[in-house]
C-alpha positions, 0 to 999 in steps of 0.5 A: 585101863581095859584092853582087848586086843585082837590077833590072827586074823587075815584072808584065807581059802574056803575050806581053810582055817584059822586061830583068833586070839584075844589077849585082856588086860586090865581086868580079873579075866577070870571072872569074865564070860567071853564071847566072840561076836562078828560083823558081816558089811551090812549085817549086825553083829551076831554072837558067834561063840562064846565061853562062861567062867567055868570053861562052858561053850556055847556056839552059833548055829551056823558054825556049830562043829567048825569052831571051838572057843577055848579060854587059858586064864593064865595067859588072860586070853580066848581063842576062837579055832575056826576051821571048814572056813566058808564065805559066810564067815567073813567079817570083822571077829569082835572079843567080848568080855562080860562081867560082874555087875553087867560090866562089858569091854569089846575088842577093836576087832579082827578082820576075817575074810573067805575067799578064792 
């Protein structure tokens, strides 16, 4: 059975950041292109970050220099590192995972909201 598991999100502070986890099981993570997606209440879902096999990242313009996807294939888990936090990025934060023979699971997601 596939799972990916959120973590870490919560309500922060403009300007404030925050570390989101997602820890897959039941596949070879490895092989995998994972993403993040968010969610804003009304909007669709957008591609936010979003890291290939061979650790190669690409972001959102919106969050380019504020966020960092990184990838630990021993623990089989991605990390989105979100700092300079606004408004904006408030939404519920969803694991992606892509694989071989166009196969894809999504996370139950993360609720992520900026405020003061």
């Amino acid at each position: 059975q596939v799972q990916l598991v959120e973590s870490g999100g919560g309500l922060v502070q403009p300007g404030g950041s925050l570390r989101l986890s997602c820890a897959a099981s039941g596949i070879v993570f490895s092989l995998y292109n994972m993403g993040w997606y968010r969610q804003a209440p009304g909007k669709q879902r957008e591609l936010v970050a979003v890291i290939t096999t061979r650790s190669s990242s690409n972001y959102a313009d919106s969050v380019k220099g504020r966020f960092t996807i990184s990838r630990d294939n021993g623990k089989n888990t991605v990390y989105l590192q979100m700092n300079s936090l606004k408004p904006d990025d408030t939404g519920a934060y969803f694991c992606n995972a892509k694989g071989p023979f166009a196969v894809e699971y999504w996370g139950q997601g993360t609720q992520v909201t900026v405020s003061s």
